[in-house]
Backbone as numpy.savetxt, mean C-alpha at the origin, in Angstrom:
# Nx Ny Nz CAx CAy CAz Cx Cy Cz
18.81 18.48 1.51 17.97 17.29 1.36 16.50 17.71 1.32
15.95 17.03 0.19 14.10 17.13 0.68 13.47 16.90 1.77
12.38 17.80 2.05 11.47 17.34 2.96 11.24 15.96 3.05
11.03 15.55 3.93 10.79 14.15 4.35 9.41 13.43 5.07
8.58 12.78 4.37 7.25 12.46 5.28 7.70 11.01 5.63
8.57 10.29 6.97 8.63 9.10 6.91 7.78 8.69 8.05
6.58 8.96 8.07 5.70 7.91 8.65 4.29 8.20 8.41
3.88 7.21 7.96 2.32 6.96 7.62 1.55 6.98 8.72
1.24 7.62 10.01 0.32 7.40 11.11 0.70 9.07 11.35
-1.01 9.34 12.21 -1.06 10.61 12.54 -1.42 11.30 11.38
-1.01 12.37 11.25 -1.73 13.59 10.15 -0.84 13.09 8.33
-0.56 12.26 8.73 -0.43 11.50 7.40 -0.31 10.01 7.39
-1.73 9.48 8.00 -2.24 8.20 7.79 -3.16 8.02 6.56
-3.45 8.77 5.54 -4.11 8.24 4.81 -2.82 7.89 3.94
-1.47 8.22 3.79 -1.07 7.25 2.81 -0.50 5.63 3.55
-1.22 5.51 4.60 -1.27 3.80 5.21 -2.21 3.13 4.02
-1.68 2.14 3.55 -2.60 1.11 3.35 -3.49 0.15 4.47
-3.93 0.45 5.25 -4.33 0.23 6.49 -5.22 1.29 7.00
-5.55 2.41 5.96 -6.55 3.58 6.25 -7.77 2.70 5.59
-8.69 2.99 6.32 -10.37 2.52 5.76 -10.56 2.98 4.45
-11.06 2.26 3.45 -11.27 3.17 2.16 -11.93 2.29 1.38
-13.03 2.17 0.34 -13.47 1.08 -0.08 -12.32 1.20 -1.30
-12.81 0.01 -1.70 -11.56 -0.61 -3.21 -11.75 -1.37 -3.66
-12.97 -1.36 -4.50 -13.44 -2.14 -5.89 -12.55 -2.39 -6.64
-12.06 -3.74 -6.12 -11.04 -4.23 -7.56 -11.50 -5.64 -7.91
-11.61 -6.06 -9.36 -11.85 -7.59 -9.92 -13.00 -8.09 -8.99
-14.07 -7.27 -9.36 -15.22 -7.42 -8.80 -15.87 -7.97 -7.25
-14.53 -7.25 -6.45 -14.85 -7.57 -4.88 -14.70 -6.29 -3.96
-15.44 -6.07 -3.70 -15.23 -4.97 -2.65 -14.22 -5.19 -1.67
-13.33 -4.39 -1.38 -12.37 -4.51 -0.04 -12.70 -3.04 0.92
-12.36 -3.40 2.45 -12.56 -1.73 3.21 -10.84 -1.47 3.28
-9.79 -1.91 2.63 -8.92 -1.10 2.77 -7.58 -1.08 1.38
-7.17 -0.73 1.20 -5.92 -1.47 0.33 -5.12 -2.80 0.63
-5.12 -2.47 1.88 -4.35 -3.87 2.29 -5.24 -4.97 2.33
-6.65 -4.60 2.49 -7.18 -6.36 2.33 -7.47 -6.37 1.11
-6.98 -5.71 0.12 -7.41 -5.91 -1.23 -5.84 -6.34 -2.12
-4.95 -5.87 -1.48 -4.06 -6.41 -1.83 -3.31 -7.79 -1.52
-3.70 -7.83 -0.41 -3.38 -9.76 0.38 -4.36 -10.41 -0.48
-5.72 -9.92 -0.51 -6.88 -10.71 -1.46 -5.53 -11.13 -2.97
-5.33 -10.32 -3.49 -4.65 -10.56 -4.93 -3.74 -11.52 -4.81
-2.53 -11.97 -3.62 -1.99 -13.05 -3.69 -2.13 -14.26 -4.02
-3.86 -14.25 -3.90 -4.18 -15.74 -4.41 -5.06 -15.46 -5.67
-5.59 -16.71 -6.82 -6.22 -16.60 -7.51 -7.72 -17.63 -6.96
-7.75 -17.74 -5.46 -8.72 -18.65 -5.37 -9.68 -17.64 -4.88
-11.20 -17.69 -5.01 -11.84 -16.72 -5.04 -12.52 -17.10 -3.61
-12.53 -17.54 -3.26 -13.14 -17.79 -1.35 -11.72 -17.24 -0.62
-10.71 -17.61 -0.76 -9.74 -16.83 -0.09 -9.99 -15.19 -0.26
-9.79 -14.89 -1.70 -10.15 -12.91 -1.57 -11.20 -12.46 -0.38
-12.83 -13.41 -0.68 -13.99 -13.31 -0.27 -13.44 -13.42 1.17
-13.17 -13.98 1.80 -12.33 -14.54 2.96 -11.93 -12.95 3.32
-10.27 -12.43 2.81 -9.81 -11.51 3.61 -10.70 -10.03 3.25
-11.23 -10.69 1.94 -12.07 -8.92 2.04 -12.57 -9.21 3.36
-13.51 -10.08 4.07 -14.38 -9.74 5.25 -13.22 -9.69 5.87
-12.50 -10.01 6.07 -11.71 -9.80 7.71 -11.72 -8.40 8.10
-11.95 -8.64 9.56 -12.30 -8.03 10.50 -11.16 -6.11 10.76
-9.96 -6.63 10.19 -9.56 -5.53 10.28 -7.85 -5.53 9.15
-7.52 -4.56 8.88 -6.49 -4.60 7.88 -5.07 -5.67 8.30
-5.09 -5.77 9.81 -3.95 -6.30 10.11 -4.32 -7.84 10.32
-5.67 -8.30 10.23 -5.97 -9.67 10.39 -5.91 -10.23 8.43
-6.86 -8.92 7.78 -6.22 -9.54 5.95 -4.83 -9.60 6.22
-3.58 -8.97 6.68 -2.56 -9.16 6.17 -2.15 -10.46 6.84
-2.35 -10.42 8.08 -2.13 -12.10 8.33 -2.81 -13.00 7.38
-3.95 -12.86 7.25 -4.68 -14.01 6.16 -3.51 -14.34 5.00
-3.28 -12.92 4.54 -2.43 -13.20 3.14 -0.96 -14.14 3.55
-0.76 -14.27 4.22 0.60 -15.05 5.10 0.30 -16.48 4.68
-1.42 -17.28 4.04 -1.62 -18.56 4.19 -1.99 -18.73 3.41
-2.45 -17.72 2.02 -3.19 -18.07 1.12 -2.52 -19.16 -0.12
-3.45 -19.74 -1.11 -2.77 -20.28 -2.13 -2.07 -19.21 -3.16
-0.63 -18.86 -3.06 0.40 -18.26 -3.42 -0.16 -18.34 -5.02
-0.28 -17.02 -5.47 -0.31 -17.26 -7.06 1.01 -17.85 -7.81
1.19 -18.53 -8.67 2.65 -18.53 -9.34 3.28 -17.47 -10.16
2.79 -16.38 -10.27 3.40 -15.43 -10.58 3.17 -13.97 -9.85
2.95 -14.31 -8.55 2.82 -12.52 -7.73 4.17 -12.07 -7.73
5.44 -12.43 -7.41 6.67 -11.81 -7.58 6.53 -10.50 -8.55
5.89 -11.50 -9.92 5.78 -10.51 -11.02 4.80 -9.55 -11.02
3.75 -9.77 -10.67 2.94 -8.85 -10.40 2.87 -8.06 -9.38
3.14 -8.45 -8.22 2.87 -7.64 -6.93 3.04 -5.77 -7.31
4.09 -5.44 -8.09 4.18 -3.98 -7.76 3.32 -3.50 -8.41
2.97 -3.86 -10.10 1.55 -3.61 -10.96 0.29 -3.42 -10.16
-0.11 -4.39 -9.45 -1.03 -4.45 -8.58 -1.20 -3.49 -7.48
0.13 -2.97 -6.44 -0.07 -2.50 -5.95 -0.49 -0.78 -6.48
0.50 -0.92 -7.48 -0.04 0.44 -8.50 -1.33 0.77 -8.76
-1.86 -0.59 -9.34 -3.52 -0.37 -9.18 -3.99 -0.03 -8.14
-3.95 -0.80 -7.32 -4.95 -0.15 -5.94 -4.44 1.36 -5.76
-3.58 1.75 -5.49 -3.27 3.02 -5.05 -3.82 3.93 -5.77
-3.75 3.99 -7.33 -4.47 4.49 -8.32 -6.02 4.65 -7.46
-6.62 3.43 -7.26 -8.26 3.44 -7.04 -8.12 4.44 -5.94
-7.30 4.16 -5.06 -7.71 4.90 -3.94 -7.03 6.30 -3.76
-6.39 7.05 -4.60 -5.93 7.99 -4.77 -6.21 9.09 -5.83
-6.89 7.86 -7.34 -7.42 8.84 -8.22 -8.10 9.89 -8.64
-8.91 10.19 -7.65 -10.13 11.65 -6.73 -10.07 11.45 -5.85
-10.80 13.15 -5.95 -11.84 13.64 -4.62 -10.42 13.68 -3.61
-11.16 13.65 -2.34 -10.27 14.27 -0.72 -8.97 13.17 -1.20
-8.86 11.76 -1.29 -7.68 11.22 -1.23 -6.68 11.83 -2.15
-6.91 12.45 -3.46 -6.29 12.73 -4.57 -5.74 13.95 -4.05
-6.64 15.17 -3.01 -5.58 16.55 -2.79 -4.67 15.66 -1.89
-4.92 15.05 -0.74 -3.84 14.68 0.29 -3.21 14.50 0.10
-2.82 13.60 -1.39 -1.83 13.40 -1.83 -1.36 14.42 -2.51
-1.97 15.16 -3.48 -1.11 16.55 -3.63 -0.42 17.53 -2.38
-1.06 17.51 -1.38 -0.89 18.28 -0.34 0.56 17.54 0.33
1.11 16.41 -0.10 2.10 16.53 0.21 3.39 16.86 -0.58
2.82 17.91 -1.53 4.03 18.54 -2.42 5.06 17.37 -2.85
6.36 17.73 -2.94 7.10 16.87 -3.33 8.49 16.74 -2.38
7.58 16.76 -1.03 8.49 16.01 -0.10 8.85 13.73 -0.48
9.91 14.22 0.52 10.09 11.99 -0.38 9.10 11.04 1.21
8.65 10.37 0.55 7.24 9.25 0.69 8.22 8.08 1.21
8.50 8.27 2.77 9.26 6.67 2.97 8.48 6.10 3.98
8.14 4.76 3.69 7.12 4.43 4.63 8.10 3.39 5.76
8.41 4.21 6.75 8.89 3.70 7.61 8.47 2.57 8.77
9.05 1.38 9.07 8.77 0.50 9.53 9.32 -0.07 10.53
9.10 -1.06 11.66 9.80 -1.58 12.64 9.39 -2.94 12.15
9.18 -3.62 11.12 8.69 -4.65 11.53 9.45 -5.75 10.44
10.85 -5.15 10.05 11.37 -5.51 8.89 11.03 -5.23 7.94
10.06 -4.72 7.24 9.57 -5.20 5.61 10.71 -3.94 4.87
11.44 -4.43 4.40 12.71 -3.76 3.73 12.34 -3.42 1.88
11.14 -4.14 1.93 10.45 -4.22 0.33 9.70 -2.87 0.21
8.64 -3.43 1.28 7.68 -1.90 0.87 8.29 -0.53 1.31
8.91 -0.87 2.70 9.16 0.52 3.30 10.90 0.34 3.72
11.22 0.79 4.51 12.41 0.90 5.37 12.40 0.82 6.79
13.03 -0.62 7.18 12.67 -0.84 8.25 13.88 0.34 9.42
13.67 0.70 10.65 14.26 1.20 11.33 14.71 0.20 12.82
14.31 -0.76 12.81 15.03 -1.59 13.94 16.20 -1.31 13.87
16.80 -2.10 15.33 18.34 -2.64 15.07 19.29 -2.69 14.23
18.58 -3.56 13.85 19.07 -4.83 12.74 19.23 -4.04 11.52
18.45 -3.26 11.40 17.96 -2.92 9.57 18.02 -1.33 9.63
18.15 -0.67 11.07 18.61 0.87 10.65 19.60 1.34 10.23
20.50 0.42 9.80 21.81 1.46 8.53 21.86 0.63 7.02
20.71 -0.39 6.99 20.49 -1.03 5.89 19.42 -0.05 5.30
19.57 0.52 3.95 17.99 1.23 3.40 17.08 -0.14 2.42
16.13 0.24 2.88 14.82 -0.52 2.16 14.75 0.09 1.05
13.80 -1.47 0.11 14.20 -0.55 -1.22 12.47 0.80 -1.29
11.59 0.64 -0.21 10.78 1.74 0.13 9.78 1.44 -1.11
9.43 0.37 -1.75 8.20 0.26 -2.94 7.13 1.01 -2.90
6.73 0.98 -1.50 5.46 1.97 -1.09 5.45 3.26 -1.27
6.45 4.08 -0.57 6.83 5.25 -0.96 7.24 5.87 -2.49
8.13 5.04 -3.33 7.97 4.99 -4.24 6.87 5.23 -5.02
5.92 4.16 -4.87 4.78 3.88 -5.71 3.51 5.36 -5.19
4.01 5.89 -4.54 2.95 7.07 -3.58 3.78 8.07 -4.76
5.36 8.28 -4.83 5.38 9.44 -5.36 5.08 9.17 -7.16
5.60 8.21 -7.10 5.37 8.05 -8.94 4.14 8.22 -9.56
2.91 7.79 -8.55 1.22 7.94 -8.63 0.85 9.91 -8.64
1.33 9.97 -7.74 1.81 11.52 -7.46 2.12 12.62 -8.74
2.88 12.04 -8.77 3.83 12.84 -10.16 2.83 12.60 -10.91
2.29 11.05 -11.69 1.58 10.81 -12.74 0.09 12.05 -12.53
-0.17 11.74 -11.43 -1.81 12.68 -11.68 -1.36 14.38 -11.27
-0.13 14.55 -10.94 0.19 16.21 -11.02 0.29 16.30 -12.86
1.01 15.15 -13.96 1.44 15.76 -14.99 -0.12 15.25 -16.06
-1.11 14.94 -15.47 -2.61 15.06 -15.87 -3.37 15.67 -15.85
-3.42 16.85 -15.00 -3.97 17.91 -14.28 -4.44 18.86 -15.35
């Protein structure tokens, strides 16, 4: 079996979306991926303005829990998240880290259910696999800027 990086905290927290990082997307500054990505759920522009300021990555993701729901994020959500990761991975220090993790597999492990982005490990959900989007979307970004090089 491959090497395995399944957790985003500690000496491989920068592939958290929840690491500080600016992220100029659709002309709003965010300080992390995740408040730039809860921002995208809605198309109302005081809501983005809204969770960009919030106070910390885990208060945007609550925000995004209330916003006006776009009618088509289902469809978009993974595009999007592609984008951001792109911004925040495309150079400089974020771009080796991510090389630096060779081509071990990217599962972003979770307790908190989310069976979408990552794989949750509770109870409940540790012999169920997540479909791991996050991890995914880390190695496919990965691959893309190793076969650009």
């Amino acid at each position: 079996m491959a090497d395995v990086i399944s957790s985003f905290r500690g000496e491989f927290a920068f592939l958290s979306n929840f690491e500080a990082c600016d992220i100029y997307y659709e002309n709003i500054m965010y300080p992390s991926v995740e408040h730039a990505f809860q921002a995208t759920k809605t198309t109302n522009e005081g809501e983005r303005l809204a969770i960009a300021n919030a106070a910390t990555p885990g208060k945007a993701k609550q925000m995004g829990r209330a916003v006006t729901l776009r009618a088509d994020w289902e469809e978009v959500k993974d595009s999007i998240m592609d984008q951001l990761l792109a911004l925040k991975f495309g150079q400089g220090l974020r771009r080796a880290q991510l090389f630096s993790t060779g081509d071990r597999v990217l599962i972003e492990q979770n307790f908190w259910h989310d069976q979408y982005w990552g794989c949750c490990y509770c109870p409940k959900h540790k012999d169920i696999p997540g479909r791991n989007q996050l991890g995914v979307a880390l190695m496919n970004l990965r691959a893309r800027l190793a076969a650009s090089r």
